[in-house]
C-alpha positions in Angstrom: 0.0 0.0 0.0 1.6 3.1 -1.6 0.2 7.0 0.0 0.5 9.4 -2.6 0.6 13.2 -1.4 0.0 15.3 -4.3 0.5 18.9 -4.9 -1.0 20.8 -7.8 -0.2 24.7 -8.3 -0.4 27.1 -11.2 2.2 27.5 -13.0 3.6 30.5 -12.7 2.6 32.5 -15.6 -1.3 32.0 -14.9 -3.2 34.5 -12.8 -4.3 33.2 -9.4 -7.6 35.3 -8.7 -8.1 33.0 -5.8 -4.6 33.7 -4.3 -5.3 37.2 -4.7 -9.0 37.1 -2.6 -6.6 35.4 0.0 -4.1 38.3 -0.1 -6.6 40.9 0.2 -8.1 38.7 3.0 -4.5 39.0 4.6 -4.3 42.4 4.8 -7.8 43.3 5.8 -6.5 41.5 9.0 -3.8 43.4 9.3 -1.0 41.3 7.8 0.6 43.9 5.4 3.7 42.2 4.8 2.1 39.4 2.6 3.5 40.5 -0.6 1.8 37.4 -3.0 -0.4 34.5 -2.9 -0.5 31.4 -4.6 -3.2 28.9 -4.0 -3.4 25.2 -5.2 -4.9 21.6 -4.7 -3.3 19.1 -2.2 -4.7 15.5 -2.7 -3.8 12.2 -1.0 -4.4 8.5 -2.8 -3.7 5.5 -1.5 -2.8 2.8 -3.7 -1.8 -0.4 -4.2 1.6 -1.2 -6.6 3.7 -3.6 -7.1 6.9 -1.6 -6.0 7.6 2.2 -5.9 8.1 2.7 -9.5 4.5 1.2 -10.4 2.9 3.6 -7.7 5.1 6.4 -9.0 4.1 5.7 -12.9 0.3 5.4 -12.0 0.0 8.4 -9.9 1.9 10.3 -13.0 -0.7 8.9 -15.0 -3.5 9.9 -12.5 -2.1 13.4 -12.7 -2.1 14.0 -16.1 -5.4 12.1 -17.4 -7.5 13.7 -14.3 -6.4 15.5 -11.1 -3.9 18.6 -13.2 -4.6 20.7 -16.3 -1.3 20.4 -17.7 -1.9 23.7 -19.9 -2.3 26.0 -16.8 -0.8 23.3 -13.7 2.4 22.1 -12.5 2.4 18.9 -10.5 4.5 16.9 -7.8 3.9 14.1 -5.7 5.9 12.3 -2.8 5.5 8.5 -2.4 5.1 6.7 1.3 4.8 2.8 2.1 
């Protein structure tokens, strides 16, 4: 049994209206040295593999099929057994 933690963010060049609402947030309350937000998607699968290679391959898969856009997302993912 393989735990996959995910992390999905925009990639750097996208606009992140949400991690702007969180910025403004920020400094409503006060916390004017919050110069930028980003916000993105954490996600955690477990799986069964055969070894850490297959888990690593099929959460690659998962990531680019389903969980990321890969035009506007980066992804990364740790493995745990």
């Amino acid at each position: 049994m393989w735990l996959a933690k995910i992390y999905i963010t925009l990639k750097p060049v996208v606009n992140d209206p949400q991690g702007l609402a969180i910025r403004g947030g920020l400094h409503t309350l006060g916390f004017q040295g919050v110069q930028s937000v980003r916000a993105g998607k954490y996600i955690e699968i477990r799986l069964e593999a055969e070894d850490r290679r297959a888990a690593g391959t099929a959460v690659q898969q998962m990531c680019t099929k389903l969980l990321a856009n890969p035009v506007i997302e980066d992804f990364r993912f740790e493995l745990e057994s």
